[in-house]
C-alpha positions as CSV (number, residue, x, y, z in Angstrom):
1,X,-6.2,-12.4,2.6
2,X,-5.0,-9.2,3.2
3,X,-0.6,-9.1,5.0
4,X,1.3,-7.0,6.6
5,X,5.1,-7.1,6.2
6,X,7.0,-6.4,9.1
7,X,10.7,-5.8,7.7
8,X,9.4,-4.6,4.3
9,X,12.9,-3.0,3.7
10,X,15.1,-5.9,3.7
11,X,15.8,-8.0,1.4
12,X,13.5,-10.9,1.9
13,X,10.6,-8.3,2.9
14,X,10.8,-6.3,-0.4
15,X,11.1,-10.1,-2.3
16,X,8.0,-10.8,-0.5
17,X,6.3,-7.8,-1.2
18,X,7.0,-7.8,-4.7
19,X,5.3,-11.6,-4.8
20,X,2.1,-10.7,-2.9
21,X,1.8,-7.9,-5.3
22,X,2.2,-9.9,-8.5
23,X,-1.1,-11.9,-6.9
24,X,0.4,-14.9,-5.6
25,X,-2.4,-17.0,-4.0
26,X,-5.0,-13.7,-4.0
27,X,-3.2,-12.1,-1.4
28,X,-3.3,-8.2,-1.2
29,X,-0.5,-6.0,0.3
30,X,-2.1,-3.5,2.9
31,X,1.0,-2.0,4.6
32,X,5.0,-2.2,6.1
33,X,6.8,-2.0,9.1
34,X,10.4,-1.2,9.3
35,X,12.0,0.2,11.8
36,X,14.6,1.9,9.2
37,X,11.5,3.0,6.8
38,X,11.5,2.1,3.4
39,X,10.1,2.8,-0.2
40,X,7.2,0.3,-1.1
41,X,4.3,0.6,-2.9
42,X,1.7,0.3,-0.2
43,X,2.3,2.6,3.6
44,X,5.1,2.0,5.4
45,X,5.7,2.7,9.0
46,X,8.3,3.0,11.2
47,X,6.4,1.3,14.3
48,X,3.1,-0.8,14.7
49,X,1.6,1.7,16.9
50,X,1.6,4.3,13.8
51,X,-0.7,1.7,11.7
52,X,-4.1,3.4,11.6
53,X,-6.8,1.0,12.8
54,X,-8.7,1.2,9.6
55,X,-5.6,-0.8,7.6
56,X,-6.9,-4.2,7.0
57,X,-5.2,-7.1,8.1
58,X,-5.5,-10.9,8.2
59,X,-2.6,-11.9,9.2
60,X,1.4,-9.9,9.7
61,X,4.8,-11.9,7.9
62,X,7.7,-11.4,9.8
63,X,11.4,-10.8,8.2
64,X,12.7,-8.7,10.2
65,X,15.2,-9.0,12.8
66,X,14.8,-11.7,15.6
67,X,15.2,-8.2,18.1
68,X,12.0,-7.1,17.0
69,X,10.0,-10.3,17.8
70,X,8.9,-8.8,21.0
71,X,7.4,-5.7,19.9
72,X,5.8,-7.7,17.1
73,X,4.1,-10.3,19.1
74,X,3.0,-7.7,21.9
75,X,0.9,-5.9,18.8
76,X,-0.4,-9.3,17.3
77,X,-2.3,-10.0,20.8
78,X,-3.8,-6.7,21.2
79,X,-4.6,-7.0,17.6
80,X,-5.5,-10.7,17.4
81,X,-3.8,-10.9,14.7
82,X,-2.3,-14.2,13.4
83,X,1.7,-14.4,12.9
84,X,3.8,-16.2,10.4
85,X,7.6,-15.8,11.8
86,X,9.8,-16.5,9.4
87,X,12.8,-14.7,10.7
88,X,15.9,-17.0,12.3
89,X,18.4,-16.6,15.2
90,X,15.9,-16.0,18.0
91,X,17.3,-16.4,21.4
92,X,15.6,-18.4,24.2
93,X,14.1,-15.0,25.6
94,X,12.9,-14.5,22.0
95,X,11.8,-18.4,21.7
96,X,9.4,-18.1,25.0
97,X,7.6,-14.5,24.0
98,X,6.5,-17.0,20.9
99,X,5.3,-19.6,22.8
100,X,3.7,-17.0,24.9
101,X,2.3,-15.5,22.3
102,X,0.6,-18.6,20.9
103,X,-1.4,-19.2,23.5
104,X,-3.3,-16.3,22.6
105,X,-3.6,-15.9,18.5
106,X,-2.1,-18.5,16.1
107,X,1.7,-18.3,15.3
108,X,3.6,-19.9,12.8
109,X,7.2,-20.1,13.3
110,X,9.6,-22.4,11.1
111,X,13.4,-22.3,11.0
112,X,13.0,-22.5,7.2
113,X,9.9,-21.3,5.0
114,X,10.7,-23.8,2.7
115,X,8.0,-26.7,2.0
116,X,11.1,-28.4,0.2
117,X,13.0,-28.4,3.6
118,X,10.2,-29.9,5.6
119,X,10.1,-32.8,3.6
120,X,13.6,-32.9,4.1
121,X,12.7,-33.0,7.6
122,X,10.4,-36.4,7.0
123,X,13.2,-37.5,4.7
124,X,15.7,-37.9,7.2
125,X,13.2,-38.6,10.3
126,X,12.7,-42.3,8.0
127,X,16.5,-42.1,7.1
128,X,17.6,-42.1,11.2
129,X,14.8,-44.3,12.4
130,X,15.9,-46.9,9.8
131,X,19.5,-46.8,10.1
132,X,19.7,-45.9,14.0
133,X,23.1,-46.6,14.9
134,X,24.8,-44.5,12.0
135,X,26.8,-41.3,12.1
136,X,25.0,-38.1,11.6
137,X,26.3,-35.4,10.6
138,X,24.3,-31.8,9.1
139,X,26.4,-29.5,7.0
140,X,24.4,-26.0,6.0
141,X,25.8,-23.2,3.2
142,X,24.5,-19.3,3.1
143,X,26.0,-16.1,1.9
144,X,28.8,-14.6,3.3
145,X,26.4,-11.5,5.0
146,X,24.0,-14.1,7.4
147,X,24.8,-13.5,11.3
148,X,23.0,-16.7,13.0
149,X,25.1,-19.8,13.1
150,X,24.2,-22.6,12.9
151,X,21.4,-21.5,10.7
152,X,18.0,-22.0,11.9
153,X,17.5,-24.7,9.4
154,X,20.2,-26.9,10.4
155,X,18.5,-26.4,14.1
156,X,15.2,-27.1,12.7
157,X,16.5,-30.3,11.1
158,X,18.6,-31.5,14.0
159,X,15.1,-31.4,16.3
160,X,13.3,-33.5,13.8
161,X,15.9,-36.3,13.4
162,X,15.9,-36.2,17.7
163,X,12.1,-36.5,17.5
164,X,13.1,-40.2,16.7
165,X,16.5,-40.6,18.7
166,X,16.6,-38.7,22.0
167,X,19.7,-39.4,23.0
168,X,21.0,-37.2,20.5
169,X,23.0,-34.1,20.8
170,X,24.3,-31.2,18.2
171,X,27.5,-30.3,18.3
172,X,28.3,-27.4,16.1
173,X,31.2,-26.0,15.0
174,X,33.0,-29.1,16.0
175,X,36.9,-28.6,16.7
176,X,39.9,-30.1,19.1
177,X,41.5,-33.6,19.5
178,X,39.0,-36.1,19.9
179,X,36.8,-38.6,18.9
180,X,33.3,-38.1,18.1
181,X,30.9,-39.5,20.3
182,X,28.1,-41.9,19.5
183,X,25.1,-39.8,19.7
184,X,27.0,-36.5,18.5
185,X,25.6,-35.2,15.7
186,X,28.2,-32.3,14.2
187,X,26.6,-29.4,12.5
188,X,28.8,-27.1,10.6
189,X,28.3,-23.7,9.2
190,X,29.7,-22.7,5.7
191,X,29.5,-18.9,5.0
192,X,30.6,-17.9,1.2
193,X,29.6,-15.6,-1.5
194,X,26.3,-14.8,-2.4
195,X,25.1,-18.9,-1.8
196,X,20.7,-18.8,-1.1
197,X,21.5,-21.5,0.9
198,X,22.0,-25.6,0.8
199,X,21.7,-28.3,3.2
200,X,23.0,-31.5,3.9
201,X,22.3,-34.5,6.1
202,X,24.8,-37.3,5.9
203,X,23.5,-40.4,7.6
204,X,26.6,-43.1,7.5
205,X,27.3,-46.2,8.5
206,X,30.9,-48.3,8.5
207,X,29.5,-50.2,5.3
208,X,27.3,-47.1,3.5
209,X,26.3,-43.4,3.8
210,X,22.6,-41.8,2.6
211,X,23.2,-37.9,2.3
212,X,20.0,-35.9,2.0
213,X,20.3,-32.5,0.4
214,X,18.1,-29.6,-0.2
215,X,19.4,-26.3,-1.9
216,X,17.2,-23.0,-2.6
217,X,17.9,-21.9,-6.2
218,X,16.1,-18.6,-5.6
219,X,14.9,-16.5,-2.5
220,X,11.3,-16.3,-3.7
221,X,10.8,-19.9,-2.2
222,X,11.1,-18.8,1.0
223,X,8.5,-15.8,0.2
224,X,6.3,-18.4,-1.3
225,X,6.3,-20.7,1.6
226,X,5.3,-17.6,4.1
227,X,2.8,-16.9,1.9
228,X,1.3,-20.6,2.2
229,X,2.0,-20.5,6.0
230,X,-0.3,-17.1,6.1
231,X,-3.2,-19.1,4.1
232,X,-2.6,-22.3,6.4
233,X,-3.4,-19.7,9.6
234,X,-6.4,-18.2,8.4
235,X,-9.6,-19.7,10.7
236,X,-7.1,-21.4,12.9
237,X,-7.1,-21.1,16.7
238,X,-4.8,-19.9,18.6
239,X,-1.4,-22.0,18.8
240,X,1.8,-22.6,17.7
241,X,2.2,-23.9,14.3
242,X,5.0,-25.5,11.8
243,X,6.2,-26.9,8.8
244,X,5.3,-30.3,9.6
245,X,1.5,-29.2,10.4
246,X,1.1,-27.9,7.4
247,X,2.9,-30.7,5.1
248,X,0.7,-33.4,7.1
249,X,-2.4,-31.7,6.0
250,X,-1.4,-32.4,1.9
Protein backbone atom coordinates (compact mmCIF):
# COMPACT_ATOMS: atom_id res chain seq x y z
CA UNK A 1 0.00 0.00 0.00
CA UNK A 2 1.85 2.69 -1.02
CA UNK A 3 0.60 6.79 1.03
CA UNK A 4 1.04 9.95 0.40
CA UNK A 5 1.12 12.42 3.30
CA UNK A 6 -0.38 15.64 2.74
CA UNK A 7 0.90 17.87 5.75
CA UNK A 8 4.13 15.86 6.12
CA UNK A 9 5.69 18.83 8.05
CA UNK A 10 3.45 19.05 11.03
CA UNK A 11 3.55 17.40 13.71
CA UNK A 12 1.10 14.57 13.25
CA UNK A 13 2.41 14.25 9.51
CA UNK A 14 6.09 13.73 10.43
CA UNK A 15 4.61 11.14 13.46
CA UNK A 16 2.93 9.44 10.73
CA UNK A 17 5.61 9.30 8.45
CA UNK A 18 7.99 8.10 10.77
CA UNK A 19 5.36 4.98 11.53
CA UNK A 20 4.72 4.04 7.85
CA UNK A 21 8.50 4.01 7.59
CA UNK A 22 9.13 1.74 10.56
CA UNK A 23 6.67 -0.79 8.38
CA UNK A 24 3.58 -0.53 10.09
CA UNK A 25 1.05 -2.83 8.37
CA UNK A 26 3.50 -3.06 5.01
CA UNK A 27 2.82 0.32 4.10
CA UNK A 28 5.57 2.23 1.95
CA UNK A 29 6.05 6.02 2.04
CA UNK A 30 6.16 7.36 -1.66
CA UNK A 31 5.99 11.20 -1.16
CA UNK A 32 4.75 14.76 0.92
CA UNK A 33 2.80 17.62 0.44
CA UNK A 34 3.25 20.67 2.44
CA UNK A 35 2.46 23.74 1.62
CA UNK A 36 5.37 25.17 3.93
CA UNK A 37 7.90 22.29 2.58
CA UNK A 38 9.59 20.18 4.79
CA UNK A 39 12.59 17.67 5.42
CA UNK A 40 11.48 13.97 5.05
CA UNK A 41 12.97 11.05 3.92
CA UNK A 42 10.94 10.50 0.80
CA UNK A 43 10.04 13.83 -1.93
CA UNK A 44 8.28 16.50 -0.63
CA UNK A 45 6.35 18.98 -2.52
CA UNK A 46 5.00 22.13 -2.06
CA UNK A 47 1.69 21.50 -4.26
CA UNK A 48 -0.08 18.32 -5.71
CA UNK A 49 0.34 19.53 -9.10
CA UNK A 50 4.25 19.25 -8.66
CA UNK A 51 3.89 15.31 -7.91
CA UNK A 52 5.28 13.56 -11.01
CA UNK A 53 2.76 11.03 -12.41
CA UNK A 54 5.15 8.18 -12.08
CA UNK A 55 4.97 8.52 -7.91
CA UNK A 56 2.92 5.60 -6.78
CA UNK A 57 0.04 5.96 -4.83
CA UNK A 58 -2.83 3.99 -3.26
CA UNK A 59 -4.22 6.06 -1.33
CA UNK A 60 -3.28 10.20 0.21
CA UNK A 61 -3.54 10.76 4.57
CA UNK A 62 -4.58 14.03 5.27
CA UNK A 63 -3.10 16.17 8.37
CA UNK A 64 -2.97 19.16 7.22
CA UNK A 65 -4.98 22.09 7.66
CA UNK A 66 -8.87 21.88 7.21
CA UNK A 67 -8.05 25.17 4.42
CA UNK A 68 -6.43 22.79 2.30
CA UNK A 69 -9.23 20.18 2.00
CA UNK A 70 -10.37 21.70 -1.17
CA UNK A 71 -7.34 21.61 -3.11
CA UNK A 72 -6.79 18.07 -1.81
CA UNK A 73 -9.97 16.59 -2.77
CA UNK A 74 -10.01 18.38 -6.29
CA UNK A 75 -6.55 16.22 -6.90
CA UNK A 76 -7.92 12.92 -5.39
CA UNK A 77 -10.86 12.97 -8.22
CA UNK A 78 -8.68 13.74 -11.10
CA UNK A 79 -6.38 11.15 -9.58
CA UNK A 80 -8.95 8.67 -8.29
CA UNK A 81 -7.26 8.42 -5.61
CA UNK A 82 -8.88 7.27 -2.24
CA UNK A 83 -8.74 9.77 0.88
CA UNK A 84 -8.37 9.22 4.55
CA UNK A 85 -9.16 12.87 6.25
CA UNK A 86 -8.07 12.90 9.34
CA UNK A 87 -7.71 16.57 9.90
CA UNK A 88 -10.51 18.46 12.31
CA UNK A 89 -12.23 21.96 12.28
CA UNK A 90 -13.70 21.80 8.80
CA UNK A 91 -16.30 24.31 8.12
CA UNK A 92 -19.64 23.45 6.37
CA UNK A 93 -18.09 24.75 2.92
CA UNK A 94 -15.28 22.34 3.80
CA UNK A 95 -17.83 19.50 5.03
CA UNK A 96 -19.91 19.55 1.49
CA UNK A 97 -16.50 19.49 -0.98
CA UNK A 98 -16.15 15.92 1.17
CA UNK A 99 -19.34 14.76 0.55
CA UNK A 100 -18.86 15.96 -2.91
CA UNK A 101 -15.97 14.33 -3.20
CA UNK A 102 -17.26 10.94 -2.12
CA UNK A 103 -19.42 10.51 -4.63
CA UNK A 104 -16.67 10.05 -6.87
CA UNK A 105 -13.51 8.03 -5.11
CA UNK A 106 -13.80 6.61 -1.49
CA UNK A 107 -13.22 9.06 1.49
CA UNK A 108 -12.74 8.51 4.91
CA UNK A 109 -13.21 11.17 7.21
CA UNK A 110 -13.53 10.75 11.22
CA UNK A 111 -13.38 13.45 13.79
CA UNK A 112 -10.95 11.20 15.67
CA UNK A 113 -8.60 8.48 14.14
CA UNK A 114 -8.82 6.64 17.12
CA UNK A 115 -10.33 2.99 17.04
CA UNK A 116 -10.43 3.55 20.98
CA UNK A 117 -12.87 6.61 20.46
CA UNK A 118 -15.21 4.79 18.13
CA UNK A 119 -15.95 2.37 20.53
CA UNK A 120 -16.43 5.11 22.76
CA UNK A 121 -18.90 6.16 20.31
CA UNK A 122 -20.99 2.49 20.67
CA UNK A 123 -20.24 2.88 24.37
CA UNK A 124 -22.26 5.77 24.97
CA UNK A 125 -24.84 5.07 21.98
CA UNK A 126 -25.91 1.81 24.60
CA UNK A 127 -25.33 4.23 27.63
CA UNK A 128 -28.09 7.00 26.20
CA UNK A 129 -30.45 4.57 24.68
CA UNK A 130 -30.61 2.74 28.08
CA UNK A 131 -30.83 5.56 30.39
CA UNK A 132 -32.85 8.07 27.96
CA UNK A 133 -34.08 10.66 30.20
CA UNK A 134 -30.57 11.41 31.88
CA UNK A 135 -28.34 14.48 31.63
CA UNK A 136 -25.61 14.50 29.12
CA UNK A 137 -22.99 16.22 29.27
CA UNK A 138 -19.27 15.86 26.96
CA UNK A 139 -16.23 17.40 28.37
CA UNK A 140 -12.97 17.17 25.90
CA UNK A 141 -9.03 18.14 27.05
CA UNK A 142 -6.09 18.97 24.30
CA UNK A 143 -2.91 21.05 24.39
CA UNK A 144 -2.86 24.52 24.86
CA UNK A 145 -1.75 25.10 20.86
CA UNK A 146 -5.26 23.31 19.09
CA UNK A 147 -7.45 26.11 17.35
CA UNK A 148 -10.87 24.15 16.70
CA UNK A 149 -13.30 24.18 19.56
CA UNK A 150 -15.11 22.09 20.44
CA UNK A 151 -12.77 19.51 19.16
CA UNK A 152 -13.94 17.37 16.34
CA UNK A 153 -14.21 14.44 18.67
CA UNK A 154 -16.46 15.82 21.04
CA UNK A 155 -18.68 16.75 17.65
CA UNK A 156 -18.11 13.27 16.50
CA UNK A 157 -19.41 11.86 19.83
CA UNK A 158 -22.28 14.29 20.26
CA UNK A 159 -23.70 12.91 16.50
CA UNK A 160 -23.50 9.33 17.63
CA UNK A 161 -25.37 9.69 20.97
CA UNK A 162 -28.16 11.83 18.66
CA UNK A 163 -28.17 8.84 16.26
CA UNK A 164 -30.35 7.40 19.18
CA UNK A 165 -32.18 10.64 20.64
CA UNK A 166 -32.98 13.33 18.04
CA UNK A 167 -34.19 15.66 19.96
CA UNK A 168 -30.96 16.44 21.21
CA UNK A 169 -28.97 19.53 20.88
CA UNK A 170 -25.10 20.55 21.80
CA UNK A 171 -24.57 23.44 23.52
CA UNK A 172 -20.96 24.29 23.81
CA UNK A 173 -19.22 26.46 25.80
CA UNK A 174 -22.24 26.85 27.99
CA UNK A 175 -22.44 30.23 30.09
CA UNK A 176 -25.21 32.83 31.52
CA UNK A 177 -28.12 32.49 34.13
CA UNK A 178 -30.13 29.67 33.41
CA UNK A 179 -31.23 26.37 33.59
CA UNK A 180 -30.24 23.66 31.39
CA UNK A 181 -32.68 22.39 29.25
CA UNK A 182 -33.83 18.73 28.90
CA UNK A 183 -32.42 17.69 25.69
CA UNK A 184 -29.15 20.11 26.06
CA UNK A 185 -26.30 18.34 25.93
CA UNK A 186 -23.20 20.87 27.18
CA UNK A 187 -19.90 20.36 25.55
CA UNK A 188 -17.01 22.03 26.98
CA UNK A 189 -13.60 22.64 25.74
CA UNK A 190 -10.45 22.38 28.12
CA UNK A 191 -7.22 23.73 26.51
CA UNK A 192 -3.85 23.18 28.84
CA UNK A 193 -0.29 22.21 28.50
CA UNK A 194 0.88 19.76 26.29
CA UNK A 195 -2.44 17.28 27.16
CA UNK A 196 -2.72 14.42 23.66
CA UNK A 197 -6.15 14.70 24.39
CA UNK A 198 -9.11 13.05 26.84
CA UNK A 199 -12.68 12.71 26.63
CA UNK A 200 -15.47 12.43 28.74
CA UNK A 201 -19.17 11.62 28.48
CA UNK A 202 -21.15 11.94 31.68
CA UNK A 203 -24.53 10.36 31.38
CA UNK A 204 -26.50 11.18 34.88
CA UNK A 205 -29.47 10.66 36.31
CA UNK A 206 -31.02 12.26 39.77
CA UNK A 207 -30.23 8.77 41.47
CA UNK A 208 -26.68 7.81 39.46
CA UNK A 209 -24.21 8.97 36.78
CA UNK A 210 -22.09 6.56 34.11
CA UNK A 211 -19.13 8.65 32.78
CA UNK A 212 -17.33 7.19 29.83
CA UNK A 213 -13.73 8.27 29.17
CA UNK A 214 -11.21 7.75 26.65
CA UNK A 215 -7.67 9.54 26.83
CA UNK A 216 -4.76 9.15 24.12
CA UNK A 217 -1.46 8.40 25.90
CA UNK A 218 0.50 9.01 22.83
CA UNK A 219 0.00 10.67 19.32
CA UNK A 220 1.04 7.59 17.36
CA UNK A 221 -2.63 6.23 17.96
CA UNK A 222 -3.93 8.54 15.87
CA UNK A 223 -1.18 7.74 13.02
CA UNK A 224 -2.03 4.15 13.56
CA UNK A 225 -5.72 4.52 13.19
CA UNK A 226 -5.13 6.47 9.68
CA UNK A 227 -3.08 3.94 8.74
CA UNK A 228 -5.91 1.22 9.27
CA UNK A 229 -8.46 3.67 7.73
CA UNK A 230 -6.00 3.71 4.47
CA UNK A 231 -6.00 -0.37 4.48
CA UNK A 232 -9.97 -0.31 5.21
CA UNK A 233 -10.22 1.93 1.70
CA UNK A 234 -8.26 -0.11 -0.53
CA UNK A 235 -10.88 -1.99 -3.22
CA UNK A 236 -13.62 0.04 -1.86
CA UNK A 237 -16.05 2.06 -4.04
CA UNK A 238 -16.51 5.29 -4.04
CA UNK A 239 -18.29 6.76 -0.78
CA UNK A 240 -17.94 8.30 2.38
CA UNK A 241 -16.63 6.21 5.11
CA UNK A 242 -16.17 6.23 9.12
CA UNK A 243 -15.10 4.95 12.21
CA UNK A 244 -18.15 3.07 12.75
CA UNK A 245 -17.82 1.26 9.23
CA UNK A 246 -14.82 0.12 9.97
CA UNK A 247 -15.31 -1.05 13.78
CA UNK A 248 -18.67 -3.01 12.45
CA UNK A 249 -16.55 -4.96 10.13
CA UNK A 250 -14.26 -6.58 13.29
Amino acid sequence: MNIIIHGIGGRMGRELAALIMSGYKGATLTAGVDVFGAESSVPCYKSFEDIPSEVPCDVIIDFSHHSRIPVLLEYAQKTSTPVVIATTGLDEGELACVKGASEAIPVFHAGNMSVGVALLCELAKSAVRTFDDADIEIIEYHHNRKLDAPSGTALMLFNAIKTVKESLFANPGRAGNKKREKNEVGIHAIRSGNIVGRHEIIIGTDAQTITLTHEAHDRILFAEGAVTAAQFLMGRKAGLYGMEDMINER
